[in-house]
C-alpha positions in Angstrom: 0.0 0.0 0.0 1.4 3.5 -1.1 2.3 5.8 2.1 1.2 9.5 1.2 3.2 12.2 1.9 2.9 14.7 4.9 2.4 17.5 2.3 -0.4 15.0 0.3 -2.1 14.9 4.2 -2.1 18.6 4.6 -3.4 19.6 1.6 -6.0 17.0 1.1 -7.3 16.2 4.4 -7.0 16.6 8.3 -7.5 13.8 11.1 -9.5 14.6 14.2 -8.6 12.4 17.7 -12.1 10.7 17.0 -10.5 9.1 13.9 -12.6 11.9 11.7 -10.9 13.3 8.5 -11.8 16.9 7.4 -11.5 17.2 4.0 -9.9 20.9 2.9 -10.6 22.8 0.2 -7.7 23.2 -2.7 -6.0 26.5 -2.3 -5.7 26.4 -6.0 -9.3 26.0 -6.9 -10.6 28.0 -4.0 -8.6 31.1 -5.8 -10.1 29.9 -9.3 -14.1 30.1 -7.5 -12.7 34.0 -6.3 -11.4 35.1 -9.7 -14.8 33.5 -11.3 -16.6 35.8 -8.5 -14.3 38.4 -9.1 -14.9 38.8 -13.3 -18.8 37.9 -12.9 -18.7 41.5 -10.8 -16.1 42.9 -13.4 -18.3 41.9 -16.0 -21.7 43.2 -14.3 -19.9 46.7 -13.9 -19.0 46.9 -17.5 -22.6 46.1 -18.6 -23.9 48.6 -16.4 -21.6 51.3 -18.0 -21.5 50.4 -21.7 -25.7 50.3 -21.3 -25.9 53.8 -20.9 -23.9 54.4 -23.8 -26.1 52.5 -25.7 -28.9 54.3 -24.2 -27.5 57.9 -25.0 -28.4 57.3 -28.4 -32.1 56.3 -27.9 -32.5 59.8 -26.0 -31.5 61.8 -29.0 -35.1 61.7 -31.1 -36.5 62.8 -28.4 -33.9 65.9 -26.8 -34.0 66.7 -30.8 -37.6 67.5 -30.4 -37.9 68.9 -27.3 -35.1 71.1 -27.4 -35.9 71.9 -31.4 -32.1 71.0 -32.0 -30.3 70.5 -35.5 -28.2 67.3 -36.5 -25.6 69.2 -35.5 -26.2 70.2 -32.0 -27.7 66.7 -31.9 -24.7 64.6 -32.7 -22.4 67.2 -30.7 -24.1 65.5 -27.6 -22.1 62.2 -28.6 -19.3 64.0 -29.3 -19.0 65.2 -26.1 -19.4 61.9 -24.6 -16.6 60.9 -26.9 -14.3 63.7 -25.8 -15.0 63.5 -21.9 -14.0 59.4 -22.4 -11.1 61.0 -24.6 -9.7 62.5 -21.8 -10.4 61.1 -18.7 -9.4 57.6 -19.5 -6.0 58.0 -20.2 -5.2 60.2 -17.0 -7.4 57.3 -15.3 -4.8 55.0 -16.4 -2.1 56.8 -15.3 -3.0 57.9 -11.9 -1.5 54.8 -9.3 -3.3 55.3 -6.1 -5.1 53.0 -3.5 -8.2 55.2 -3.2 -8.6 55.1 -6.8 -7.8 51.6 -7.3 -10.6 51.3 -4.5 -13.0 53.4 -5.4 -12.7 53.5 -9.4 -15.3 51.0 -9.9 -18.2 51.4 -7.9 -18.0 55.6 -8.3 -17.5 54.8 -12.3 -21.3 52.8 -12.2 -22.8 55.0 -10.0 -21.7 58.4 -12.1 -22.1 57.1 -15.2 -26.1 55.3 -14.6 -27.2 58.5 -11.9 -25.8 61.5 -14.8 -27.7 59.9 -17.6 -30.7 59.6 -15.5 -30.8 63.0 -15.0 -30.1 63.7 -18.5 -33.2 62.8 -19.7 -34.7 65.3 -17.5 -32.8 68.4 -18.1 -34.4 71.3 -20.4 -31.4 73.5 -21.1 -28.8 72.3 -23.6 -25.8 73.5 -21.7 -27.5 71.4 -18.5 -27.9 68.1 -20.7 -24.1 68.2 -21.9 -23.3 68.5 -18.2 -25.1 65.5 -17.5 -23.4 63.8 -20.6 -20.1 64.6 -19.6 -20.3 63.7 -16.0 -22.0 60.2 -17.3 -19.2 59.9 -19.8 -16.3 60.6 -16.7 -18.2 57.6 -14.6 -17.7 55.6 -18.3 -14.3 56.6 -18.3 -12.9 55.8 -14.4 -14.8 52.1 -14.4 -13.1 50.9 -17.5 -8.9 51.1 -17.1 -9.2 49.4 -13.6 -12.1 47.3 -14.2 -10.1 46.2 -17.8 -6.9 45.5 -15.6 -8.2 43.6 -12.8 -10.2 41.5 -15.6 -7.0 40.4 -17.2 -5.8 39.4 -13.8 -8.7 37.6 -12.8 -9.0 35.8 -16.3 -5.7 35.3 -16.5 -5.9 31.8 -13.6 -8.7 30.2 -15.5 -8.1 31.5 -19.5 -7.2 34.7 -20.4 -8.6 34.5 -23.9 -12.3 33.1 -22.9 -12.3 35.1 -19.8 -11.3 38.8 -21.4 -13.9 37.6 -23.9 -16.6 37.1 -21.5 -15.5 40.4 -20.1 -15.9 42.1 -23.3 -19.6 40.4 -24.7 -21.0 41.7 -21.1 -20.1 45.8 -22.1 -21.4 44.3 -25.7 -24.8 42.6 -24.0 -25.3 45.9 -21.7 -25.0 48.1 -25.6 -28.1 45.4 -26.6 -30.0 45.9 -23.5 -30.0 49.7 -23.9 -31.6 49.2 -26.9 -34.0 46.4 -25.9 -35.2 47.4 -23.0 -35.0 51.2 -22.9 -36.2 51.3 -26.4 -39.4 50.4 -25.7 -39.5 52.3 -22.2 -38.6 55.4 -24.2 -41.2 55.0 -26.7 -43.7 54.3 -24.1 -42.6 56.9 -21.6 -41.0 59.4 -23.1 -37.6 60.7 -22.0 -39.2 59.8 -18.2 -37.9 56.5 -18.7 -34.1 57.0 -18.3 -35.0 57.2 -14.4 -34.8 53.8 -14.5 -30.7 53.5 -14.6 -31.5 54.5 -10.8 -31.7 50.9 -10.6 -28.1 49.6 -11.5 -26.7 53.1 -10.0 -27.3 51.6 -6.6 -27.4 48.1 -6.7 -23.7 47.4 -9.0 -21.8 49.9 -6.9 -22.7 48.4 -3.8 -21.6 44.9 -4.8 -18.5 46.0 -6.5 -17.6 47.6 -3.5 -18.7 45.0 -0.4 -17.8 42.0 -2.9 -14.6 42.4 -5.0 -11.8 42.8 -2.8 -9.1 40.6 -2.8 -8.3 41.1 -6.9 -5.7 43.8 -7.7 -4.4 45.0 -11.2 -2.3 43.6 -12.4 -0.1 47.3 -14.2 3.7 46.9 -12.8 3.9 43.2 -12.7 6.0 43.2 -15.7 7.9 46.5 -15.9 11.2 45.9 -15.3 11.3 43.8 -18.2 9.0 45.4 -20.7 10.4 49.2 -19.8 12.8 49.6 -23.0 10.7 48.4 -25.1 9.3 50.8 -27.8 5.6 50.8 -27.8 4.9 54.2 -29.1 4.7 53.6 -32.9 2.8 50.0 -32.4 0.1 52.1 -30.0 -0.2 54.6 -32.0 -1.0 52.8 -35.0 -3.3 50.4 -32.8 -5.2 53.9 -31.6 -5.5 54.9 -35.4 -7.2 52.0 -36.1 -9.5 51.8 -33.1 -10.0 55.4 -34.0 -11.7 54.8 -37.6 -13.5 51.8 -36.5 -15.4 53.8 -33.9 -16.1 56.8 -35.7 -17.8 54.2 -38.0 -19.6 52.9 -34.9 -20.2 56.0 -33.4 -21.7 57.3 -36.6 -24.2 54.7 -37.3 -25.5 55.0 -33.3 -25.7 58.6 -33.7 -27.7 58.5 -37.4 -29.4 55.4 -37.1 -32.2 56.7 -34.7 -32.3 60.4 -36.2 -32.9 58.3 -40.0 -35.8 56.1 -39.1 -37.5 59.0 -36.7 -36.5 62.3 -38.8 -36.1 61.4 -41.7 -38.1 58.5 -42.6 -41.0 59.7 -40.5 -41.3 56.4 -38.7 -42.0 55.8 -35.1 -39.4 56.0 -32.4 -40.0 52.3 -32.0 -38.7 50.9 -35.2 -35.3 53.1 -34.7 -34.7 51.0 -31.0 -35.8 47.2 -33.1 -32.9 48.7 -35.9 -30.6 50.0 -32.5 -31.4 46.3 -31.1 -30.6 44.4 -34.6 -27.0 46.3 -34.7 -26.5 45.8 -31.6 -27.4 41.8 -31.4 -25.3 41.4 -33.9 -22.5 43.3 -32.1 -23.0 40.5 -29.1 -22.4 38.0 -31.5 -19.6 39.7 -33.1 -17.7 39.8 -29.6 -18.3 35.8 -29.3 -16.7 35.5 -32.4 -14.3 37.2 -32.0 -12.9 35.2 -28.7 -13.4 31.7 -30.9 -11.8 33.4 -33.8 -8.6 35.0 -32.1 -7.4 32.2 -30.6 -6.9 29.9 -33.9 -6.2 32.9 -35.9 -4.4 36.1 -34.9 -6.7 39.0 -33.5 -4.7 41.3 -36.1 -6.3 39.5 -38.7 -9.7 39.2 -37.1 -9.7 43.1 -36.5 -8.6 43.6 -40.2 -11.1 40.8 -41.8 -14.5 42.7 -39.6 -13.9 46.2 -40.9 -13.0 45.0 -44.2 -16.4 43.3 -44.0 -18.5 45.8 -42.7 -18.4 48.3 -45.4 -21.0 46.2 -47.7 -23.1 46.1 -44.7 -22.8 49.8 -43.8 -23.3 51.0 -47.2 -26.6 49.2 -48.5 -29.0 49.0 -45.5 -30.3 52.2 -46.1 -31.1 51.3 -49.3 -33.5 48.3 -48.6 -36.5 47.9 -46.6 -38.0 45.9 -43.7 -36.3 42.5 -42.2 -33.9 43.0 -44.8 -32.6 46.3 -43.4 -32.3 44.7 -40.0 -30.6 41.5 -40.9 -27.6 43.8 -42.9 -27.5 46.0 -39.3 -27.2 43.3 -37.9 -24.3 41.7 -40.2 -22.3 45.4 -39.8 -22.9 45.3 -36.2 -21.1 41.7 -35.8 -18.4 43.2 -38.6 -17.8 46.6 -36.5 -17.4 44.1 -32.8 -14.7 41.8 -34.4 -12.1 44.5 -33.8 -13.9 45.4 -30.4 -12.0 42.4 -28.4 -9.3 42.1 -31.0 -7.8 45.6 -30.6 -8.0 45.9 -26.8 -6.0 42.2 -26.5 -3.5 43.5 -29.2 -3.1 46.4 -26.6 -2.5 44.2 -23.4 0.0 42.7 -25.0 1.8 45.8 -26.9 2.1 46.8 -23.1 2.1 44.2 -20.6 4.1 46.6 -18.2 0.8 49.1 -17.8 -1.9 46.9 -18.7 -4.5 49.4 -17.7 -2.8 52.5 -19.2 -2.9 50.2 -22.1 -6.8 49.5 -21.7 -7.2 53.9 -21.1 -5.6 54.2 -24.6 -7.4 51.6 -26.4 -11.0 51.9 -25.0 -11.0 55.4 -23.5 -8.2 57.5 -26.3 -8.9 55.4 -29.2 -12.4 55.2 -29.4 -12.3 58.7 -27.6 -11.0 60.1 -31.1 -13.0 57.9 -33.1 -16.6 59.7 -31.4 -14.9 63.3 -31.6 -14.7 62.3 -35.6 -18.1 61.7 -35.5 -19.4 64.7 -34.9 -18.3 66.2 -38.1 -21.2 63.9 -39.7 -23.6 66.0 -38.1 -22.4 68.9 -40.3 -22.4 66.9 -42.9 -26.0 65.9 -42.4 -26.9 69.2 -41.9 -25.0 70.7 -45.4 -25.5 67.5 -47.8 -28.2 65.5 -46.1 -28.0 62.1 -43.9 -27.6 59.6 -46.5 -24.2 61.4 -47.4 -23.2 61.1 -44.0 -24.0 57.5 -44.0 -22.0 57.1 -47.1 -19.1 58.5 -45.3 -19.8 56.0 -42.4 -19.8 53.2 -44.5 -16.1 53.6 -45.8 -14.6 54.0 -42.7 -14.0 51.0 -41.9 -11.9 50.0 -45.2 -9.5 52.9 -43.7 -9.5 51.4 -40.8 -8.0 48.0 -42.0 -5.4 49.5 -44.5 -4.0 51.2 -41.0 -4.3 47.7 -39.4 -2.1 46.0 -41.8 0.8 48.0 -40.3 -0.3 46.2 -36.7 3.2 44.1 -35.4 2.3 40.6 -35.5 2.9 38.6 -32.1 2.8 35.0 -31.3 1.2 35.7 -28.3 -2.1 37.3 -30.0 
């Protein structure tokens, strides 16, 4: 009969004096259960956030009409949003300090759900881009720490699966915005935002009593990654990220004022188009976590813009399901770089992993939003469908920059 080790006892099992064993938990799996724990609150933070962003849109139709705005005064209002993220992200991902590192997340939730609530309610202009921009700053603090102590979470169960995972739930909370809120709005009227009361309380509170014991994971690697030249690979990364959001950011902007101003249809059948982009965004993100890992995510980022131009460009030109179904293609196209981008990042700087996540997520798509904004001249001088042209060949720009992106074996 094989003797166990004393180390085999104490890890598997304890004896009591009444001849009892204990049996004791696995260190190693016990910390698995907390990361699990840990990203499932991660991941309920960052659908909290990204679902007012896809909310801000839905409110547009209807602050367009009450505050008798043009297109563009209109799209300056996600152009703000944009420049706010811009901003505040990268100085976010800068700043090393325990009280931010502690309070970051729950403050982000709470900003960004309360600001928007009460944006819905203002009657001034100047008061609703206050309530944008103070929305956009919770955006902006949750995401480089929350990105950060995802990767370190993920990264004792599967980095790839688990950063995906963290990704599809800021993708899920863009749907929800549109499927829920949609109809709230159209029902309600601009009332209805009151209801991100709701997540403004009850995420901060469990980010903050429940996620405790996971840290980012920025300096682990610095000594070894500080002479390495990252500036001309980020800033190629951030040109790339930039074009594929002011692609994304245009079609959120225009898609609601299309189908309500200038189609004349009801502010429901702009939130079932909002909710067929954004479905297929969801299932863009999946794909993009399967995808990456047997390809490269350089190519997956370069292969979704490529193919979201056709989509882009033709589904104002059709009618009905068959306008939905091409959102819905473009929307998967457009999310393939989502995911793709932000890994390439994590790994261009591994010594400032969140830094890296405030440049890709917060600069990057910061600049792509500003862009953005110059559509609503556009729409104003040449009409929408001109801006919507312009909207649909951003994204071939964007992959001729990605070609440039280094290739690693580790992405």
């Amino acid at each position: 009969m094989r003797q166990n080790s004393s180390d085999d006892m104490m890890t598997n099992s304890r004896s009591h004096q009444d001849g009892s064993v204990a049996v004791l938990e696995h260190p190693g799996r016990a910390a698995d259960d907390r990361d699990m724990r840990s990203l499932a609150l991660l991941c309920a933070g960052h659908f909290s956030v990204d679902m007012c962003q896809g909310v801000l849109p839905l409110l547009l139709p209807f602050l367009l009409k009450r505050m008798s705005l043009d297109y563009t005064a209109t799209a300056f209002i996600i152009t703000t949003a944009y420049i706010t993220s811009s901003i505040a992200q990268p100085l976010f991902g800068m700043v090393k300090h325990p009280l931010l590192s502690r309070w970051a997340l729950p403050l982000g939730v709470l900003i960004a759900c309360a600001s928007l609530a009460m944006a819905g309610q203002t009657h001034s202009y100047p008061a609703l881009l206050a309530c944008v921009i103070l929305s956009s700053f919770g955006v902006a603090l949750y995401h480089p720490e929350a990105v950060s102590r995802a990767n370190s979470a993920a990264g004792t169960v599967n980095k790839a699966k688990g950063m995906s995972a963290f990704a599809l739930c800021g993708s899920l909370g863009f749907s929800t915005g549109a499927l829920i809120f949609g109809p709230i709005l159209a029902a309600q009227g601009l009332s209805g935002a009151l209801y991100l009361i709701i997540p403004a309380i009850v995420v901060p509170l469990l980010l903050r009593f429940m996620l405790s014991h996971v840290t980012s994971t920025q300096g682990i690697t610095r000594a070894a990654s500080a002479n390495v030249n990252v500036v001309l690979p980020m800033t190629i990364l951030i040109a790339v990220i930039a074009v594929r959001q002011w692609a994304m950011a245009g079609t959120m902007t225009f898609l609601p004022l299309y189908f309500t101003q200038y189609l004349g249809e009801r502010p429901v059948v702009a939130s079932r188009m909002m909710l067929a982009l954004q479905v297929g965004s969801d299932v863009g993100t999946i794909g993009c976590g399967f995808l990456g890992r047997r390809l490269s995510y350089k190519a997956v980022a370069i292969a979704g813009m490529l193919a979201a131009c056709p989509f882009l460009l033709l589904f104002y030109r059709v009618n009905g399901i068959e306008t939905a179904l091409l959102l819905f293609c473009a929307g998967a196209s457009m999310a393939l770089p989502v995911l793709a981008t932000t890994m390439i990042g994590q790994e261009i700087m591994p010594h400032n992993r969140a830094l890296a996540a405030s440049l890709t997520l917060g600069f990057g798509v910061g600049i792509g939003g500003i862009a953005s904004g110059f559509l609503g001249h556009v729409a104003d001088l040449y009409g929408i469908g001109t801006a919507l042209m312009l909207i649909g060949i951003a994204p071939l720009l964007g992959a001729i920059c990605g070609l440039l992106l280094p290739r690693n074996k580790n992405l």
